[in-house]
C-alpha positions as CSV (number, residue, x, y, z in Angstrom):
1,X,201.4,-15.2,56.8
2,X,202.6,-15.2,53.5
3,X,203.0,-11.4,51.6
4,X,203.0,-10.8,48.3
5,X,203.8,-7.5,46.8
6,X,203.6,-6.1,43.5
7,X,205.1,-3.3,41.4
8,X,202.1,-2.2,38.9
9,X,203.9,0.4,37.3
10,X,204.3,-1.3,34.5
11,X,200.9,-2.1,34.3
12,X,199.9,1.3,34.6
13,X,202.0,2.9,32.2
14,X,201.0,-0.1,29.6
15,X,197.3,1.2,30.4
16,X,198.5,4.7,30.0
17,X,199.5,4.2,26.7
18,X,197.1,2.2,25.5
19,X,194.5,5.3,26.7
20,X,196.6,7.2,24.8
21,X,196.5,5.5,22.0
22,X,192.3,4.8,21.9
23,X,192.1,8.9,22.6
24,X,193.9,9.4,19.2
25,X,192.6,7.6,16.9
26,X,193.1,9.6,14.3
27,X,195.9,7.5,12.5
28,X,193.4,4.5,12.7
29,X,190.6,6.7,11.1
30,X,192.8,7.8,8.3
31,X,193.5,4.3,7.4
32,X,189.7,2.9,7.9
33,X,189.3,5.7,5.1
34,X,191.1,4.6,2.6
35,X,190.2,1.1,3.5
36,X,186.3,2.3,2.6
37,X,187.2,4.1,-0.3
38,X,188.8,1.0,-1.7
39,X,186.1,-1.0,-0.9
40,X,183.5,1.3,-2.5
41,X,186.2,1.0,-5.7
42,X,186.2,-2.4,-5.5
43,X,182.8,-2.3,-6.3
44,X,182.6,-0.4,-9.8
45,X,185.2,-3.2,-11.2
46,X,183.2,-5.9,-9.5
47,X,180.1,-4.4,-10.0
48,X,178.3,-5.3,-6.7
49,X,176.6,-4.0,-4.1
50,X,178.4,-3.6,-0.6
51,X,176.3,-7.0,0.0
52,X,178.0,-8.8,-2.6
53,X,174.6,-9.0,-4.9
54,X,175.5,-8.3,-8.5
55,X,174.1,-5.0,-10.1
56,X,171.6,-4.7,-13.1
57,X,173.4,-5.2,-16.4
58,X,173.2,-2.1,-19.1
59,X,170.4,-2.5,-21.2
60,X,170.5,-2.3,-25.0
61,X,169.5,1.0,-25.0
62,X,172.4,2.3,-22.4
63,X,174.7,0.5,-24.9
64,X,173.7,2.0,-27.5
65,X,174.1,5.7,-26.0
66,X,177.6,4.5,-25.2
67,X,178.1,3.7,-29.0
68,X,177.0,6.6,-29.9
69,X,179.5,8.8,-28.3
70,X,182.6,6.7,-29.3
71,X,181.7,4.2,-32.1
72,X,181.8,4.9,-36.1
73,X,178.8,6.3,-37.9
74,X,178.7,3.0,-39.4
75,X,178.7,1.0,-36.5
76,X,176.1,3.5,-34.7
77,X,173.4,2.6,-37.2
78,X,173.8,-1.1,-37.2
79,X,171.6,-2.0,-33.8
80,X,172.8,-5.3,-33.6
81,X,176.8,-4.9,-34.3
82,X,177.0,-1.9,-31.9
83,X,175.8,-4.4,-29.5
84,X,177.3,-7.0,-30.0
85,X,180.9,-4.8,-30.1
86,X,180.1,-2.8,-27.3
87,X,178.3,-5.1,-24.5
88,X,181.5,-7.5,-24.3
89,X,182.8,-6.2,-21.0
90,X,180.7,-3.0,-20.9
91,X,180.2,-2.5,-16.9
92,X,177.6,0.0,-15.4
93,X,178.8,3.0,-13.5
94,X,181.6,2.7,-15.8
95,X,180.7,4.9,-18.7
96,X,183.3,7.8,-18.2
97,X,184.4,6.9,-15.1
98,X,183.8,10.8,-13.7
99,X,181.7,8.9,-10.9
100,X,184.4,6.4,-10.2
101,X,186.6,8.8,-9.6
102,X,184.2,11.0,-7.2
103,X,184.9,8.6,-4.8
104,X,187.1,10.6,-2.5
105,X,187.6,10.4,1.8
106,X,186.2,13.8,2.5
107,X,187.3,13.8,6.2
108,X,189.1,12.3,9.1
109,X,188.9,12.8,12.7
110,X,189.6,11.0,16.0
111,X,186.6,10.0,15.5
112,X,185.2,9.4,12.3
113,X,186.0,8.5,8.7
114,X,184.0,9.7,6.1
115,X,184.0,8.9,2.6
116,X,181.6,10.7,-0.2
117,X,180.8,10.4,-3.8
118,X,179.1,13.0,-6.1
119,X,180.2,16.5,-5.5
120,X,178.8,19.6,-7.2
121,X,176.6,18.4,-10.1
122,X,177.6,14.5,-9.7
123,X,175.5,14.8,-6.4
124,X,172.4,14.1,-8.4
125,X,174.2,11.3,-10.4
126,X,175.5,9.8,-7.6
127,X,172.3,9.6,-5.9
128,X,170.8,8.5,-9.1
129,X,172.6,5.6,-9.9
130,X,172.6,4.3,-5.9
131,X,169.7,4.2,-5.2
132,X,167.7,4.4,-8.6
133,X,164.9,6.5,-10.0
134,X,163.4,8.6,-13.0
135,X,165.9,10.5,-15.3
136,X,167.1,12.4,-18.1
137,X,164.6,14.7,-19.9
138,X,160.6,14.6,-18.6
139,X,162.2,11.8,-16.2
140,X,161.5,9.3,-18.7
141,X,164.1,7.2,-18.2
142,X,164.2,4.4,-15.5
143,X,167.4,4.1,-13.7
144,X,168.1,1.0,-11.7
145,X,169.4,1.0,-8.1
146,X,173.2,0.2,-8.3
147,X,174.2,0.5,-4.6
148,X,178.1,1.3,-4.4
149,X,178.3,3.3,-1.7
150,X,178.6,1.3,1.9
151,X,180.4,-1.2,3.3
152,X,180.9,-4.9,2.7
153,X,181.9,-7.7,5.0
154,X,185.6,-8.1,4.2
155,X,185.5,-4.3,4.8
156,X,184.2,-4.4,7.8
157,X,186.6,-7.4,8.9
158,X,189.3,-4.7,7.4
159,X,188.3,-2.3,9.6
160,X,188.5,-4.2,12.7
161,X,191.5,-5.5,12.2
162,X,192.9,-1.8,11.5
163,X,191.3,-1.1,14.9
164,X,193.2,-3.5,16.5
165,X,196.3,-3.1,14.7
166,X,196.2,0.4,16.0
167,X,196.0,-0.8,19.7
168,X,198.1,-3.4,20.1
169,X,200.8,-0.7,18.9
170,X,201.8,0.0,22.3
């Protein structure tokens, strides 16, 4: 008869930790976070949706409202000029850069990440801008969907590998 023993204690303290470390995931939610937030960012200088489809370009007349609150009196009555000066690189959601800048991780917990946009009054803007809708005074004014919120496939590949980062950390 042939015996064959074996010590597991090793085994069971490497399992021990690694319960250990997949109850506190907090760490690993704190980083998936920020990973989100900078994804979300990513998308106001590549202006995308999470999907990688590129958002509406400003129309002349979103231009023009731009011009108007930081080009010359000159320039502002010369339709063709403004535009011409101020739709080189002009990128939506990029106006003043308040909505940008909204983008903050609102909470972390062992088990979740969350990441919001808007707070206060920029709730409505926020909302506004991702998904689209009516506007401005007597909702005259036709806002295209601009998705920026979500997650895109390298962030989602970011994640994962945060994830596993995280467990193999024994």
């Amino acid at each position: 008869m042939i015996l064959i023993e074996y010590d597991d204690r090793d085994v069971r303290q490497a399992l021990q930790r690694l319960a250990a470390r997949a109850a506190s995931l907090r760490p690993a939610m704190a980083a998936i976070a920020q990973a989100i937030r900078s994804d979300i960012l990513e998308r106001f200088d590549s202006s995308t949706t999470p999907d990688g489809q590129r958002w509406r370009p400003l129309t002349a007349a979103a231009i023009i409202g731009r011009a108007r609150r930081s080009a010359p009196a000159g320039l502002k009555k010369r339709r063709a000029a403004t535009l011409r000066t101020f739709s080189t690189g002009a990128k939506p959601l990029l106006d003043t850069g308040l909505l940008r800048d909204s983008v903050r991780i609102a909470s972390v917990t062992d088990s979740t990440a969350t990441v919001s946009a808007g707070g206060g009054k920029r709730d409505r803007i926020a909302a506004i801008h991702h998904f689209g809708g009516l506007a401005g005074r007597g909702r005259k004014v036709r806002i295209p969907a601009r998705p920026f919120m979500g997650i895109s496939p390298e962030g989602r590949r970011e994640i994962l590998d945060i994830i596993r980062r995280h467990m193999e950390a024994l």
